[in-house]
Structures are given as structure tokens and as C-alpha cells.
Backbone as CSV, one residue per row, in Angstrom:
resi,resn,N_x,N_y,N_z,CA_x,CA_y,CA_z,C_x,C_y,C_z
1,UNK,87.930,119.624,86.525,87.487,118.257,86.727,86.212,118.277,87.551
2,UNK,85.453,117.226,87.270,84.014,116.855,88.149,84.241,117.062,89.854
3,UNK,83.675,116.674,90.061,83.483,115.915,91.593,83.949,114.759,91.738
4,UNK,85.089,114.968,92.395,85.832,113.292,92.296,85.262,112.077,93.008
5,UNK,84.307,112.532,93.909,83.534,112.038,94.968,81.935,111.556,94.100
6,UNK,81.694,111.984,92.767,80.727,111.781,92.230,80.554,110.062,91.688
7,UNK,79.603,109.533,91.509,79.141,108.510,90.978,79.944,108.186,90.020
8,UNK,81.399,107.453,89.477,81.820,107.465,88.702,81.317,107.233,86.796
9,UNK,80.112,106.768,87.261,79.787,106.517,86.033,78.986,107.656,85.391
10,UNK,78.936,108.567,86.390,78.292,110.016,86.027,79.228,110.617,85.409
11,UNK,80.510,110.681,85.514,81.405,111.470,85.408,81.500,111.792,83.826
12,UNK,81.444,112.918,83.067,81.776,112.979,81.699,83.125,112.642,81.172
13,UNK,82.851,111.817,80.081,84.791,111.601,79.651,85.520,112.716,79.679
14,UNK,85.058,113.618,79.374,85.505,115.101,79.289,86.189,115.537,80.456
15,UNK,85.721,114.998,81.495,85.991,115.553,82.700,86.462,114.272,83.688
16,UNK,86.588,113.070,83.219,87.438,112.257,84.057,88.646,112.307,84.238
17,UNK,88.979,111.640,85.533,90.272,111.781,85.558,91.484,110.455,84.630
18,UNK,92.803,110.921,84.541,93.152,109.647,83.974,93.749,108.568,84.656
19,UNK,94.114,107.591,84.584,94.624,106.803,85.356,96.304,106.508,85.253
20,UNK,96.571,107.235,86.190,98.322,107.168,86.318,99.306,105.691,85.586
21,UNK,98.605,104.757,86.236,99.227,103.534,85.166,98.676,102.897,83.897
22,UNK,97.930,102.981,83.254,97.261,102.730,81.778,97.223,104.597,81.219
23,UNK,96.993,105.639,81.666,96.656,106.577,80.792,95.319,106.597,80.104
24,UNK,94.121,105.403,80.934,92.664,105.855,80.224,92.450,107.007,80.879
25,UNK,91.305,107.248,80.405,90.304,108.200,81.355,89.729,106.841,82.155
26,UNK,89.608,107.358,82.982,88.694,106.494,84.640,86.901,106.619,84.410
27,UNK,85.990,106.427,83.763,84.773,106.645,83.521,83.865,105.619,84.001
28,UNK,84.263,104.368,83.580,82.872,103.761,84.034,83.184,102.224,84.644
29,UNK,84.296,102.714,85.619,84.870,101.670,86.702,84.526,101.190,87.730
30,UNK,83.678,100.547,88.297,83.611,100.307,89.741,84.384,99.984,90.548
31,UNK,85.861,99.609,90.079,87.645,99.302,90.320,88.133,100.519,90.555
32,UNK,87.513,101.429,90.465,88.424,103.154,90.552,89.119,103.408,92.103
33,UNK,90.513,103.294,91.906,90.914,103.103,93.071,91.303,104.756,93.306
34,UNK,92.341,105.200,93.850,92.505,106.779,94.464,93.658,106.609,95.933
35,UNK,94.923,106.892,95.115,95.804,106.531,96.095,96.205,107.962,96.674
36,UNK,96.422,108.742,98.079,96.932,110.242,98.393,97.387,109.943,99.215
37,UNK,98.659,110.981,99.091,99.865,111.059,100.125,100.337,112.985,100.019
38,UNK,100.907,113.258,101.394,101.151,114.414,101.202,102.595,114.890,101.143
39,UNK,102.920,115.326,100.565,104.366,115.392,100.098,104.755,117.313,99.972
40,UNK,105.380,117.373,101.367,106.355,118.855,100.685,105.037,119.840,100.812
41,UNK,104.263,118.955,102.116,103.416,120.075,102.798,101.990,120.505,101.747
42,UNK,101.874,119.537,100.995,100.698,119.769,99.874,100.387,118.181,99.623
43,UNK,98.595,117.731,99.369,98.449,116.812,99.152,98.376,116.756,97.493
44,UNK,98.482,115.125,97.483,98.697,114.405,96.252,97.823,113.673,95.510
45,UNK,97.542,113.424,95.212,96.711,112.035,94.746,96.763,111.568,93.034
46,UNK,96.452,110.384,92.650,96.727,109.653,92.125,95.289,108.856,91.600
47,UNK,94.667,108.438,90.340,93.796,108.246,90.074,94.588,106.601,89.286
48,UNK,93.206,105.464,89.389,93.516,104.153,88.782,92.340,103.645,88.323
49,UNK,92.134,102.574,87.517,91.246,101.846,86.729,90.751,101.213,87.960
50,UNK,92.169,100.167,88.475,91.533,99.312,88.831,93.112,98.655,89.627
51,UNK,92.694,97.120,90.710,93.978,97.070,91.399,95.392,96.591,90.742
52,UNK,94.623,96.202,89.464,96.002,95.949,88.497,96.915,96.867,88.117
53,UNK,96.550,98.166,87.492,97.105,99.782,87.222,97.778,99.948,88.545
54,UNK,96.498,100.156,89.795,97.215,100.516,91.152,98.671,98.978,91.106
55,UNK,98.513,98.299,91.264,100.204,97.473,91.288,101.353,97.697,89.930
56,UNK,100.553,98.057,89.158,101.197,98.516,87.831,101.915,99.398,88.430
57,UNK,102.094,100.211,88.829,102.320,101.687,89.475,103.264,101.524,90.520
58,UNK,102.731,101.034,91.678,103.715,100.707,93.072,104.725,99.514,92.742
59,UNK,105.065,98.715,91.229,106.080,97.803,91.434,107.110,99.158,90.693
């Protein structure tokens, strides 16, 4: 994967990440949310469209 920290709209589809509640690729969002938690001594994270997916997800 890219640079997750990169310009999202830089990001190649190829190389985006997907979004845990819809299943797009995350490409050309300015909604790209990024939820991490560390679990079992290793971090986590979690990629989203947008805050709808992110509540899609946490209900």
C-alpha cells in the first residue's frame, strides 16, 4: 500500500486502501476517515469513505 499519510487523491486505485464498511477503495475522498486502536499488544486500524461507513461500522 501507498503512504497512508499521502494526499488521498494521489493515491493509485491500485494501491488504496478499502473501506471497512462499503468495501470501495478509499481514492478520491476528502471524508477519508481512519479509525486505530491497539489490541493484543499490536496496532490496528481501519480505513472509511466517509462518517456514514465510519457509523455504518460502530452501530
Amino acid at each position: 500500500m501507498e503512504d497512508p499519510t499521502s494526499d488521498v487523491g494521489e493515491v493509485d486505485p491500485a494501491d488504496a486502501p478499502v473501506c471497512a464498511g462499503c468495501g470501495e477503495d478509499v481514492v478520491d475522498s476528502s471524508d477519508h476517515r481512519v479509525v486505530t486502536w491497539v489490541a493484543d499488544g499490536e496496532a490496528q486500524h481501519r480505513h472509511f469513505c466517509d462518517d456514514s461507513c465510519l457509523a455504518d461500522w460502530t452501530d
